[in-house]
C-alpha positions, 0 to 999 in steps of 0.5 A, a space after each residue: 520489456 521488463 514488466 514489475 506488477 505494484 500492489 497498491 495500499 489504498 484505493 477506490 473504496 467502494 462497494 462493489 470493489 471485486 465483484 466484476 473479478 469474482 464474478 468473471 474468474 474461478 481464480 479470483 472467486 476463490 480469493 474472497 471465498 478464502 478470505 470469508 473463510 480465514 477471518 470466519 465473516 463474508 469479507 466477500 459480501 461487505 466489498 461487494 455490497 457494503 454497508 459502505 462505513 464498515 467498508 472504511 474501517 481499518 481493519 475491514 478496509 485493509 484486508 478488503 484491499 489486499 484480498 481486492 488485490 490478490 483476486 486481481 493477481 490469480 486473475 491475470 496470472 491466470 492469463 499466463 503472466 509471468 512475474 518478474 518483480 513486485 512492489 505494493 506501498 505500504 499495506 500492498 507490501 503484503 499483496 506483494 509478499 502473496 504474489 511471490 510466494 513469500 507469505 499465504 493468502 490467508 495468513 496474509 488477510 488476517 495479518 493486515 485485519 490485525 494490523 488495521 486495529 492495531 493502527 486505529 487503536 495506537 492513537 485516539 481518534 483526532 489526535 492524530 493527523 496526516 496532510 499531503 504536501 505538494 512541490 517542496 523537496 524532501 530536506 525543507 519538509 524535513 525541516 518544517 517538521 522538526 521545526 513544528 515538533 515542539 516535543 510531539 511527533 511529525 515527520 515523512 511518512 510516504 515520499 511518493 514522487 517528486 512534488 508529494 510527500 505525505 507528512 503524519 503525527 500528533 494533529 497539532 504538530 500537523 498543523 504547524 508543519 502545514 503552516 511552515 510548509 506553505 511559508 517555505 514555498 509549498 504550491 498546496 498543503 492538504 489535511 488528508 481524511 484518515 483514522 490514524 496518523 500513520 508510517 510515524 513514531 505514534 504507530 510504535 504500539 501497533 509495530 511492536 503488537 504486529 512483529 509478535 504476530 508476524 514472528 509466529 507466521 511461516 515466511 518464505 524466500 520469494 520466488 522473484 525480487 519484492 521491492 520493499 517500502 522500508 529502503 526501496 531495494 530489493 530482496 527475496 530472503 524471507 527474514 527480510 520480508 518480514 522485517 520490512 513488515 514490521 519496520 514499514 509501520 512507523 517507518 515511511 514509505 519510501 516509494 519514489 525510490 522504489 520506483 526508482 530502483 525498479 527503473 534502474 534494474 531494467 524494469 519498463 512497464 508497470 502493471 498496478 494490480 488492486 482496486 484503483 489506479 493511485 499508484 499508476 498516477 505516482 508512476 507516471 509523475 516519478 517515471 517519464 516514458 514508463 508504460 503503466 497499465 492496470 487490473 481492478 476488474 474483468 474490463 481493465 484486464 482484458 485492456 492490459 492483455 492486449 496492450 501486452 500482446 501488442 
């Protein structure tokens, strides 16, 4: 049994997301009371007790979610589980990165607070766009998009297993692409929720604030293989780590090849450590047979401990 722990990048939202972790382990209690204390606000109140809109703002929301994800870790590494390898799609990369030793926490929650507001504030809000295209290979989506383009921006911006791909750009260019896709054969094309149009050119601003942020923290060679978004491969040099941070902000999330990779190298069961169980489900569509577990709270761990035992 080769096991590989996947940190995910969105998830259940919600409030009271960490609370059954903080409340259970001292390991995962000091993972919020070092977030309150590196970003200077109750990150630890505002997951477990909301309000839930400031929850959903990027720049609450992903350092919520990475700190969710963290506190999961030291909670099962506590437990005695060794890490073999990791992976997180998209903002989980920086979950990963803390799970191996490649980056501090803390240096970590404010990174992707930062990263959040650069997001939001490189594109106005409603210019922007994503969708989910369902059961249509990666070169016909290609091609919608550069047929939709028409001078604005659209393309992949997460392939995350066979049958999804998600597209983003300018909202207009979005919704040719939908039409274009659902002309060439796509069961189902779905305009997604979200605040900005993410992992495509339009986040270049963002990409180009964050590498200027990144370059002034201390990386490290991590301490086990991290798989990375931007190509799907592992590596462990800290230069590599923080290029693949930067590059995965308007890069696409090339996530049914890290799935692959990991699948390749020997890897069987899947542990999906954070808030939600997204990524489980992306698992099991890209990996038939895998065994996937999950951490989000004091129940799911024990659950995953014995089926390990087992």
């Amino acid at each position: 049994m080769k096991v590989a722990l996947l940190f995910p990048g969105q998830g259940s939202q919600a409030v009271g997301m960490g609370r059954s972790l903080a409340e259970t382990f001292t390991e995962a209690k000091a993972v919020f009371d070092a977030a309150d204390a590196a970003l200077g606000f109750s990150l630890s109140s505002l997951c477990f007790s909301g309000p839930e809109e400031d929850l959903k703002l990027t720049e609450n929301t992903q350092p919520a979610l990475v700190t969710t994800s963290v506190a999961a870790f030291r909670a099962l590494e506590s437990r005695g589980v060794a890490v073999q390898a990791v992976a997180g799609h998209s903002l989980g990369e920086y979950s990963a990165l803390v799970a191996a030793k490649s980056l501090a926490f803390e240096d970590a929650v404010r990174a992707v607070r930062l990263r959040g507001r650069y997001m939001q504030e490189a594109v106005p809000v409603g210019k922007g766009a994503m969708a989910a295209i369902l059961m249509l290979d990666a070169a016909q989506v290609d091609e919608a998009c550069a047929e939709a383009a028409q001078g604005e921006v659209v393309s992949a911006a997460n392939l995350n297993c066979p049958g999804q791909i998600v597209i983003a750009g300018d909202a207009a260019a979005v919704d040719r692409a939908i039409a274009l896709c659902t002309a060439k054969g796509a069961k189902r094309a779905i305009k997604l929720p979200v605040s900005a149009p993410f992992h495509c050119a339009l986040m270049k601003p963002a990409e180009m604030r964050l590498a200027m942020d990144l370059e002034k923290l201390p990386f490290a060679d991590a301490s086990v293989p991290v798989y990375r978004n931007v190509d799907g491969e592992p590596q462990t040099s800290a230069a590599a780590a923080r290029d693949g941070l930067v590059r995965h902000v308007s890069l696409p999330v090339q996530w049914q090849k890290t799935l692959e990779s990991m699948s390749r190298d020997g890897f069987d069961t899947f542990i999906e450590v954070g808030a939600g169980t997204v990524v489980s489900g992306l698992v099991k569509k890209t990996l038939k047979g895998a065994r996937i577990l999950n951490v989000e709270d004091a129940a799911s761990l024990e659950k995953t401990m014995e089926a390990l035992k087992a």
